[in-house]
C-alpha positions as CSV (number, residue, x, y, z in Angstrom):
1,X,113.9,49.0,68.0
2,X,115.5,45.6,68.9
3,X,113.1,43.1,70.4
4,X,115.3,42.9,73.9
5,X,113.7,46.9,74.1
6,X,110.7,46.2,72.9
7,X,110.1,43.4,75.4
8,X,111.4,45.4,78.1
9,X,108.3,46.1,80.3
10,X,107.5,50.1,79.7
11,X,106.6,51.6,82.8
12,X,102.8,51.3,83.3
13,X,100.9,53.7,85.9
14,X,100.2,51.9,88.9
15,X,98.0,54.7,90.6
16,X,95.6,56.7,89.7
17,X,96.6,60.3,89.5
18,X,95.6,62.6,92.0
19,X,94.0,66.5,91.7
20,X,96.8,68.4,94.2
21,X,96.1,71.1,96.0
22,X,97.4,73.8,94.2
23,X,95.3,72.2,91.1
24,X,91.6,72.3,93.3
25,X,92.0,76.0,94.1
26,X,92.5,77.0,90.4
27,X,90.0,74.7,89.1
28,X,87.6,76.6,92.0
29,X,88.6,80.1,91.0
30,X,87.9,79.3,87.3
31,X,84.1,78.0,88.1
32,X,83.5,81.3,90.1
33,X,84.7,83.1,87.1
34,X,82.6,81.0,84.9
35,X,79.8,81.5,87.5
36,X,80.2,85.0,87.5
37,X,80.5,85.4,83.3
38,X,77.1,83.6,83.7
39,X,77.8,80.2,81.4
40,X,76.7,78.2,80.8
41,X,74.1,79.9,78.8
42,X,72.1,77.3,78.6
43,X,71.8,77.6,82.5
44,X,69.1,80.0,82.2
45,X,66.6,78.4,79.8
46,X,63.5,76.4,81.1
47,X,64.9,72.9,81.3
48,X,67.7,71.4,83.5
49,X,71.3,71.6,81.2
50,X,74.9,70.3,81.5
51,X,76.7,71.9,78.3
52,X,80.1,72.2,78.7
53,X,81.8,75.8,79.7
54,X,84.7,76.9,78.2
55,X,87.2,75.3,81.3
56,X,85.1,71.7,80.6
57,X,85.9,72.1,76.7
58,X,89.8,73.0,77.5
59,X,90.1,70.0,79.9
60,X,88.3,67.7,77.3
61,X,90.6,69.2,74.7
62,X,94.0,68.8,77.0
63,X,92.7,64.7,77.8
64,X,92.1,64.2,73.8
65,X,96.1,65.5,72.7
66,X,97.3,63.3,75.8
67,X,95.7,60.4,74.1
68,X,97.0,61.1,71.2
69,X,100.1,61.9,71.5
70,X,100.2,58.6,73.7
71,X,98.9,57.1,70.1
72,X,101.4,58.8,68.6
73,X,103.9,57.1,70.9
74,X,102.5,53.8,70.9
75,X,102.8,53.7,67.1
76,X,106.6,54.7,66.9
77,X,107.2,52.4,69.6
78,X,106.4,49.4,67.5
79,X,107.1,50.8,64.2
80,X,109.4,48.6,62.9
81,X,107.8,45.2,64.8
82,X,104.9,46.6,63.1
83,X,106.2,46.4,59.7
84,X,108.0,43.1,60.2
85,X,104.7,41.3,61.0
86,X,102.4,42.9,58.3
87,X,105.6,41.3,55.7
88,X,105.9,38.3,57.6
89,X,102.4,37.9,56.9
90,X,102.5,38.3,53.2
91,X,105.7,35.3,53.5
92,X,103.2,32.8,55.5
93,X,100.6,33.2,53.0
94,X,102.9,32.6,50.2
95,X,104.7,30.3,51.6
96,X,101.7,28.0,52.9
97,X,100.2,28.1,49.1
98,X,103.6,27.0,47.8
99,X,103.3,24.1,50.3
100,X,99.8,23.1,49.2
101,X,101.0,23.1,45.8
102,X,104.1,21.0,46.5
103,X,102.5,18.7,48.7
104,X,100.1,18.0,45.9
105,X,102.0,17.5,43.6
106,X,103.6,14.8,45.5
107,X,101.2,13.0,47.0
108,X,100.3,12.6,43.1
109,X,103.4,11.4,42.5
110,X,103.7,9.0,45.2
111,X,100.2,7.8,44.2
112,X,101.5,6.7,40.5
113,X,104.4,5.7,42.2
114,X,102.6,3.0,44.3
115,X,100.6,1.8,41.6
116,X,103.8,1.1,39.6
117,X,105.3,-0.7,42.7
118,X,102.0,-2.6,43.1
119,X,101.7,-3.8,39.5
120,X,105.5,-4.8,39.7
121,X,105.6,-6.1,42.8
122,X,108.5,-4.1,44.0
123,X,108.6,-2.1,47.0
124,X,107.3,1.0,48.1
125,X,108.2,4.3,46.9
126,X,111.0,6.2,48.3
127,X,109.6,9.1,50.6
128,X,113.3,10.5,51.8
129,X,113.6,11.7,48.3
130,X,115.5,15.7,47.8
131,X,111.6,16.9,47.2
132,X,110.4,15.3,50.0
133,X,113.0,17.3,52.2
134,X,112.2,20.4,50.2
135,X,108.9,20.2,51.5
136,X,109.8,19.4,55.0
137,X,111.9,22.4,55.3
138,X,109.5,24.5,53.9
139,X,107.1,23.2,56.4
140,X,109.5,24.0,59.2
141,X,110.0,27.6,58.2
142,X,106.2,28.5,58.3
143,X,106.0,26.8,62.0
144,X,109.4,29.3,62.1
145,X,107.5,32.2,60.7
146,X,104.1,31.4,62.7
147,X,106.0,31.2,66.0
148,X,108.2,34.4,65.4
149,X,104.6,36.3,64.2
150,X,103.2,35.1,67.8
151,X,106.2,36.9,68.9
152,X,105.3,40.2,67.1
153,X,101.8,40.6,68.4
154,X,103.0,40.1,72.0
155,X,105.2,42.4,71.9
156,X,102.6,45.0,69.7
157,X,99.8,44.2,71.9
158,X,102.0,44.4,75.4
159,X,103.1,48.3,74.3
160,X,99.1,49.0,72.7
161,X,97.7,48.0,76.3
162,X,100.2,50.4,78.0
163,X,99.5,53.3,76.1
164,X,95.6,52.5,76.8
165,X,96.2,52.1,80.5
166,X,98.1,55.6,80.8
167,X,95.6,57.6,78.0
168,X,92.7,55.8,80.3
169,X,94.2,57.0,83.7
170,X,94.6,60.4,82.0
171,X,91.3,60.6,81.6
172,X,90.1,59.7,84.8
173,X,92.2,62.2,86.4
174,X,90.9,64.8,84.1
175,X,87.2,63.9,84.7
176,X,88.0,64.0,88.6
177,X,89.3,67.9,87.2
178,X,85.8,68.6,85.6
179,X,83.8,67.6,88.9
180,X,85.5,69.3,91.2
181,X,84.9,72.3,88.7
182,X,81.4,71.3,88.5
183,X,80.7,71.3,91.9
184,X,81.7,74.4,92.6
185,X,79.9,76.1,89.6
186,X,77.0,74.6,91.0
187,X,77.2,76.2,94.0
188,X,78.1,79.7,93.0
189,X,76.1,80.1,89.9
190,X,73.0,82.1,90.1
191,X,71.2,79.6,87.8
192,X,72.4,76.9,89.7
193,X,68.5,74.9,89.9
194,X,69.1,74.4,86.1
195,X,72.5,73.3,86.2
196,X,73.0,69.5,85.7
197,X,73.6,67.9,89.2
198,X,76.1,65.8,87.1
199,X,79.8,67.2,85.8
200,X,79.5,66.4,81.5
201,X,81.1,63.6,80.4
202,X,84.5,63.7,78.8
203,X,84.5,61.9,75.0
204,X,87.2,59.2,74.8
205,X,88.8,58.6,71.6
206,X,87.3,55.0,69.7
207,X,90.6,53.3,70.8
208,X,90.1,53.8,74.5
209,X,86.5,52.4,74.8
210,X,86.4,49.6,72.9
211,X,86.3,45.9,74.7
212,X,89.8,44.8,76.6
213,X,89.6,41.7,74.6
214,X,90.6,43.4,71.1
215,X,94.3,43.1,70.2
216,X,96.0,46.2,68.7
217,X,96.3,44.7,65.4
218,X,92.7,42.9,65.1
219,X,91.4,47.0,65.8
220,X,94.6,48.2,63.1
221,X,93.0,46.4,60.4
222,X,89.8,47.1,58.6
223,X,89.0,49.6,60.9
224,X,90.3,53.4,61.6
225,X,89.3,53.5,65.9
226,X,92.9,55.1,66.0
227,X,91.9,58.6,64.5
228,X,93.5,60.0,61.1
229,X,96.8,61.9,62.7
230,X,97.6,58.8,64.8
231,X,97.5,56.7,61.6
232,X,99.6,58.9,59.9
233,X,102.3,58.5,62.6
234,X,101.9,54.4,61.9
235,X,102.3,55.5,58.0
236,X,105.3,57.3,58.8
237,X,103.8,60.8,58.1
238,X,102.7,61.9,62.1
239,X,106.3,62.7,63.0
240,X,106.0,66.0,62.8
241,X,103.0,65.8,64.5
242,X,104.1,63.5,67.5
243,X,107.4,66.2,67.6
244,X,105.0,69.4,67.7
């Protein structure tokens, strides 16, 4: 992907989603079914329960493959910016080493140098010598690298917080979903005194709940918040996946 795409601003959800109509009456009929099939279970032991029916466990299942395969997306998106920053890193790191080494080097040499100048009386050493260039160009290629790594996590980070921001509003539309189900199976259950007053929670993957503050790649590294088949798509294996 060319960086003139991948700094093109993806379209991030500006509203929330909404639960239409059509989607209210279904998610009704299902709790009177559920109501009627008598679960949850748990409904009819001694103390107050909100385990999940079977329509809670299929919403919670339908949120978790949005997230992923918004994962999935996120990490194809930036594939090859991906790559070109983990390598560029390797380069900095190399290349600020072979500076240390060169710059000390000749700082000894100019150290010898003005002691010989000193004892003779003669003037200062040269420092527009061929090394001393070498090193400056060296020195301006890692600002170089630095500024175009900068560069890279923008553009990583911009595309991770859109993925977040539509995986989170997925979510939210999905738990409005499972309490307008709720509500309703509250209502029309016959056990509906032991029946949680409040709809069950749906579980968000690591990479949605952790602090706004976290870049994509200080979470990427050292840590595995993004979930083994989402990985695999960074790795270049989750293609299939992300196609099926």
């Amino acid at each position: 992907m060319s960086d003139a795409r991948a700094l093109r601003v993806p379209r991030t959800p500006r509203a929330p989603l909404r639960v239409g109509v059509l989607t209210r009456t279904h998610l009704r009929r299902l709790a009177k079914r559920d109501a009627r099939a008598g679960v949850p279970r748990a409904a009819y032991e001694a103390e107050p329960v909100g385990d999940p029916t079977p329509t809670v466990a299929a919403l919670q299942a339908h949120a978790a493959t949005y997230a992923q395969r918004e994962g999935q997306r996120f990490f194809t998106d930036v594939r090859s910016q991906w790559m070109e920053h983990e390598a560029l890193a390797d380069t900095i790191v190399r290349e600020q080493r072979e500076y240390a080494e060169r710059s000390s080097a000749l700082e000894r040499t100019a150290t010898e140098a003005l002691h010989d100048a000193i004892a003779s009386a003669t003037a200062h050493p040269d420092l527009t010598s061929p090394a001393h260039e070498d090193l400056r160009r060296l020195e301006r290629r890692i600002q170089r690298d630095h500024r175009r790594s900068a560069h890279l996590k923008a553009i990583i980070h911009t595309r991770f917080t859109v993925a977040r921001l539509r995986a989170r509003r997925y979510f939210d539309y999905s738990d409005e979903k499972t309490a307008i189900y709720w509500g309703t199976l509250r209502r029309v259950h016959p056990a509906a005194e032991n029946i949680s007053d409040r709809p069950p929670t749906l579980a968000r993957p690591a990479w949605l709940t952790v602090d706004d503050s976290h870049r994509a790649l200080d979470l990427w590294h050292g840590t595995d918040l993004f979930g083994g088949a989402i990985a695999a798509a960074h790795t270049g294996n989750g293609r299939a996946d992300a196609a099926g």
